[in-house]
C-alpha positions as CSV (number, residue, x, y, z in Angstrom):
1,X,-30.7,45.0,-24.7
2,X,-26.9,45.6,-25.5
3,X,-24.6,47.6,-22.7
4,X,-20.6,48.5,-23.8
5,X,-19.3,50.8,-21.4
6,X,-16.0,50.6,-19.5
7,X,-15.0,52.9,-16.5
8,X,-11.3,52.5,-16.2
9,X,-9.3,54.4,-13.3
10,X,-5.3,54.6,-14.1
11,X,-1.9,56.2,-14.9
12,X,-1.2,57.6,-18.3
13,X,2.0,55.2,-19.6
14,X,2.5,57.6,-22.5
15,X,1.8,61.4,-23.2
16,X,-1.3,61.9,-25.4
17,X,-0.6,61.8,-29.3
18,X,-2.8,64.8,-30.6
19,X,-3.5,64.9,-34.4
20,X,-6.1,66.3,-36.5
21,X,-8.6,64.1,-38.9
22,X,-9.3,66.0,-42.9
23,X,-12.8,68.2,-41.1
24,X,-10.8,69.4,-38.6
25,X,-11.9,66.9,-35.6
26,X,-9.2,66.4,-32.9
27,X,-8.1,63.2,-32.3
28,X,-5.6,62.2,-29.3
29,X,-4.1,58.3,-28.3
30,X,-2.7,57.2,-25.1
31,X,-2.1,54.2,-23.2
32,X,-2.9,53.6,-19.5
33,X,-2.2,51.0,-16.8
34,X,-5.3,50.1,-15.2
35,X,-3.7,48.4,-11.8
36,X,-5.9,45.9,-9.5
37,X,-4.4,44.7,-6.2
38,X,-5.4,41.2,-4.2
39,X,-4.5,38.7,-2.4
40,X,-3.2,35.2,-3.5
41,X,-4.4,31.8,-1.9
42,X,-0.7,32.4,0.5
43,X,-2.1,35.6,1.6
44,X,0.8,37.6,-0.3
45,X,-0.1,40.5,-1.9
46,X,-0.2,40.8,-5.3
47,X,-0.7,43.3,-8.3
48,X,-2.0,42.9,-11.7
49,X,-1.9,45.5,-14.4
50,X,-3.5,45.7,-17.2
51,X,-2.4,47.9,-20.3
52,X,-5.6,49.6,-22.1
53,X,-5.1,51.5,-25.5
54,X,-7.7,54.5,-25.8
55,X,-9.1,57.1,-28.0
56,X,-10.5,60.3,-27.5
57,X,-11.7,62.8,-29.6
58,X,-12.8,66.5,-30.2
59,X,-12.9,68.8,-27.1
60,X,-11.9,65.5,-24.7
61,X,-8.5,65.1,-27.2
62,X,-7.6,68.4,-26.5
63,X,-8.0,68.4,-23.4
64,X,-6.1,65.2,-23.2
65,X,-3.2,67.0,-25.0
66,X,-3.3,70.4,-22.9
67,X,-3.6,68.7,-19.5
68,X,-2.4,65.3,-19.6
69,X,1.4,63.5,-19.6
70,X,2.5,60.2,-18.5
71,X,2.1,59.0,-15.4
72,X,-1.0,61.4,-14.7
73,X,-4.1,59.5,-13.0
74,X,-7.5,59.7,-14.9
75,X,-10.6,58.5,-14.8
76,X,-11.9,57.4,-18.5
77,X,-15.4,56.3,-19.1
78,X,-16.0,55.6,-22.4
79,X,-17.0,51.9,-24.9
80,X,-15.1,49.2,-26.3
81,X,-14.1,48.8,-29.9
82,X,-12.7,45.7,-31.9
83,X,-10.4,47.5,-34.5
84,X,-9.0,45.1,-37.0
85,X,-6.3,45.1,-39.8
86,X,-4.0,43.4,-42.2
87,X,-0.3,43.0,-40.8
88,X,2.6,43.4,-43.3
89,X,2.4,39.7,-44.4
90,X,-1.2,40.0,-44.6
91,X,-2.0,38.6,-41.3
92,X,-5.4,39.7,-39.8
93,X,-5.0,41.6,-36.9
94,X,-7.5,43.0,-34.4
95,X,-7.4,44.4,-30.9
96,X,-9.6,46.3,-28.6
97,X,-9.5,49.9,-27.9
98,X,-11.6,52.3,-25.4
99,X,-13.2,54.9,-27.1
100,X,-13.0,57.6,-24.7
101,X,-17.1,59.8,-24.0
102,X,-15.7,61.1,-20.5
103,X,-11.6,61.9,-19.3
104,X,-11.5,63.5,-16.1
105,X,-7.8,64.1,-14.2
106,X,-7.8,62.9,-10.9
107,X,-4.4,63.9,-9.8
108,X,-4.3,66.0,-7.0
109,X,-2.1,69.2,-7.6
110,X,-3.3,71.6,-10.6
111,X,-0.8,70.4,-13.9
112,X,0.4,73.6,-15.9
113,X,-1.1,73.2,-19.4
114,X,1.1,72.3,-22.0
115,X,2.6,74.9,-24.4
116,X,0.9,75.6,-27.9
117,X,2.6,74.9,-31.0
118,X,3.8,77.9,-32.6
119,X,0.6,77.7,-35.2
120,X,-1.8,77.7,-32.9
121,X,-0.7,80.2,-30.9
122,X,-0.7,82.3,-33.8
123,X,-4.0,81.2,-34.6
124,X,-2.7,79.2,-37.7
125,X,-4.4,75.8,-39.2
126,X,-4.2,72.6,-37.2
127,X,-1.4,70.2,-38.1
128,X,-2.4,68.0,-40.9
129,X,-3.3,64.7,-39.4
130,X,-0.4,62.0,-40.4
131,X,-3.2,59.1,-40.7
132,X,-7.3,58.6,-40.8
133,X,-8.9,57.3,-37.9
134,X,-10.8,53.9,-38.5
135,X,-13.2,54.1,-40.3
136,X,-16.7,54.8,-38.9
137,X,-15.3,57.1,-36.5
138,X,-15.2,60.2,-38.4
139,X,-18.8,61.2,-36.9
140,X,-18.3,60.0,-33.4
141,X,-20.4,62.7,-31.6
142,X,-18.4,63.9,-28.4
């Protein structure tokens, strides 16, 4: 038996990046800083953060966009995924992301939705997406 799931509680460190795939899927990026405080063998408090990329996509992206900015506190439960690529010298590169099933906003005051773009509040097409999502996640159902 095989488990991959992450539960992550932290602060947004960017706003979400919203963009639509070719079928019309949303698709949103942010980063987080997942902090975790203890103490060292002198008894000193200390903190250590650690920075976690993560995906989310369909109804959870736009959410994400509407709701969301930097610094807001969310819970994300969601699975791991080793994304790889070629650098510009032709270096493999890899890294690991958390794709995103759950976002809930934990902060405690209500945050005014973000504005529409003009095309969607005139009921216009989605943006066109300015690059494909890796591949296999196309069909990601949430």
């Amino acid at each position: 038996m095989a488990l991959n799931k992450v539960l992550l509680i932290g602060n947004l460190t960017r706003d979400p990046e919203l963009r639509y795939i070719p079928n019309g899927t949303a698709v949103a990026d942010f980063g987080m800083a997942v902090n975790r405080q203890y103490l060292d063998r002198g008894g000193e408090k200390k903190t250590d953060t650690c920075f976690v990329d993560v995906v989310a996509w369909g109804k959870q992206a736009e959410f994400c966009d509407k709701y969301l900015t930097k610094g807001s506190l969310v819970f994300v439960e969601g699975r791991l995924r080793l994304e790889s690529w070629e650098g510009p010298q032709g270096e493999k590169r890899s890294k690991h992301r958390v794709v995103a099933e759950r976002v809930q906003a934990l902060d405690s005051k209500q945050k005014e939705p973000k504005a529409a773009p003009p095309d969607e509040r005139e009921g216009g097409p989605p943006p066109e997406p300015d690059s494909q999502p890796p591949e296999g996640l196309e069909d990601v159902p949430f």
